[in-house]
N, C-alpha and C positions, 0 to 999 in steps of 0.2 A: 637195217640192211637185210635182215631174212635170217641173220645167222643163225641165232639162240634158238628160232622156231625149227630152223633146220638141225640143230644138231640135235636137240630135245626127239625130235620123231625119229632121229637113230637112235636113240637111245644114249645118247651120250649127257653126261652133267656137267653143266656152266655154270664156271665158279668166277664169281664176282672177286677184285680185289679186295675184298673186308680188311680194315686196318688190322683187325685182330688175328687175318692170317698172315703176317709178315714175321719174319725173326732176323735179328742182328746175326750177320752171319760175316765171318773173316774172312775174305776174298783173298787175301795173299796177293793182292796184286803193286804193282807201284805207286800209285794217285788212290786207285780203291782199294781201302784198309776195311774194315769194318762198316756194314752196310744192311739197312733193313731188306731182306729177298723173300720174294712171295713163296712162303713154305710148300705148299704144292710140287713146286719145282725142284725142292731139294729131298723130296723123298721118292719123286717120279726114280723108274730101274732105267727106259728111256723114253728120250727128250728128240719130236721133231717141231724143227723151228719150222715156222710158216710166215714169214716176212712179205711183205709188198715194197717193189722195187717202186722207190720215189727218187725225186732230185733232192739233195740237201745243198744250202748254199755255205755251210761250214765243211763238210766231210766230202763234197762233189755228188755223195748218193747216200741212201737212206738203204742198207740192202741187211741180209743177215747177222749179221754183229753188233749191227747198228739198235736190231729190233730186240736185243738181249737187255734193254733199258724198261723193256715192259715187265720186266722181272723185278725190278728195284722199283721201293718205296722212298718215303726220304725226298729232300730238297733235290729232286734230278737236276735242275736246271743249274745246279755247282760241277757236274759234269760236262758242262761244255766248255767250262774253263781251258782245260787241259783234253779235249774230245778224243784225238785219236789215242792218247794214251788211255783212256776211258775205258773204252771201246777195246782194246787187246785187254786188259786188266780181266773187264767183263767177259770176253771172249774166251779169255784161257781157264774162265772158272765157270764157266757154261757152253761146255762142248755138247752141239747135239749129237743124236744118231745120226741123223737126217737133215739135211736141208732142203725144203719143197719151196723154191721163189716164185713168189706169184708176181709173173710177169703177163699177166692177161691183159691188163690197164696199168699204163704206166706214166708216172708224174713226169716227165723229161726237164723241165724247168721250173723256178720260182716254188722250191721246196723247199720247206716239208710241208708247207701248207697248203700251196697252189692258191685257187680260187678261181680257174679261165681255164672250162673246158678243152680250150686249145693246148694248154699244157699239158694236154690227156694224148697219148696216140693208142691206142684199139694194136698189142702186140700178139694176144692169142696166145701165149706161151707160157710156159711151166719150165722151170729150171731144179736142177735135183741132182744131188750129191751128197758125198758121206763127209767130204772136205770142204769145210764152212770159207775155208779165206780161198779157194780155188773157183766155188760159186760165185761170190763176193766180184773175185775178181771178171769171173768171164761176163756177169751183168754190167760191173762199170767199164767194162771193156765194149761190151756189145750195142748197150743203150748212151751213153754219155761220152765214149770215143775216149776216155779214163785209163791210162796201163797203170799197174803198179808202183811206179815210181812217184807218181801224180795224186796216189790214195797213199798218204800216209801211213795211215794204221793196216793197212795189206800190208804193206814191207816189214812193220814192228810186227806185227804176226805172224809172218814165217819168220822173220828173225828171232823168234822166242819158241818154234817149232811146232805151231797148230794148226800148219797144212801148208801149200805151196800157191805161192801170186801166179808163178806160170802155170796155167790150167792150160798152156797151148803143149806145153809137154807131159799133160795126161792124158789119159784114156777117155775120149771125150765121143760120146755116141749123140747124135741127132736125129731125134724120130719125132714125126711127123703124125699131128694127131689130130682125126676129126673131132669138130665140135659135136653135141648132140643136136639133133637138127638139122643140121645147115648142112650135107653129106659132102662137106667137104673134109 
């Protein structure tokens, strides 16, 4: 993808998941009790999420809360058992600063894997907020036609108080930004 080469010429360091940096850590959550978490992230002051908006055909969408699974080691796949409950569990024990949604390319259907360029729509967009289940929510809202009621784990999320499903009753600014190049 470019990435690792690009982050390397900023100066940044990429760190590989090594089994050996993982530690059992107690989540406190409902479903997740005790769980291998990539150490990095438990000693980061702060944490911004950078999620890619996809389709999931369990969850309706693959967005910020969703992408707090790249932190855990461990049999993931016993996490879809019980998903949405998962996913708030995870959510309330890895709050970031920031949420930066990359909505540039977006999976619309037959996700989380896709495989039919057609399920790609070219959106341009960036979404960004300090409120992870308000992000959450204006993506499944915006790309999948999804309100809160309809995403489970949004509603178990404010109902356990780590931000609000109604993002139509916050402070919600839209700016408009050129690509490089394209002077639009």
């Amino acid at each position: 993808s470019g990435i690792e080469a690009a982050a390397r010429a900023e100066g940044a360091e990429v760190m590989l998941p090594d089994p050996q940096l993982f530690r059992e850590v107690d989540l406190g959550g409902v479903v997740l009790k005790t769980w291998p978490v990539f150490a990095p992230f438990l000693d980061a002051d702060k944490v911004i999420n950078l999620p890619i908006a996809k389709h999931h055909m369990l969850t309706g969408a693959t967005l910020g809360m969703k992408n707090w699974y790249g932190i855990l080691g461990g049999e993931r796949n016993r996490l879809h058992q019980q998903i949405h409950q998962s996913l708030v569990d995870l959510a309330s024990f890895m709050l970031p600063t920031l949420t930066l949604m990359d909505c540039y390319r977006v999976l619309l259907r037959n996700g989380p894997t896709g495989g039919n360029l057609e399920d790609v729509a070219l959106k341009k967009t960036l979404v960004a907020g300090t409120d992870p289940v308000a992000v959450d929510a204006y993506v499944a809202k915006g790309y999948w036609n999804l309100n809160p009621e309809q995403v489970p784990y949004l509603q178990m999320a404010a109902a356990r108080g780590l931000g609000s499903a109604e993002f139509d009753k916050l402070a919600v600014k839209v700016v408009p930004m050129a690509a490089k190049g394209d002077g639009s």
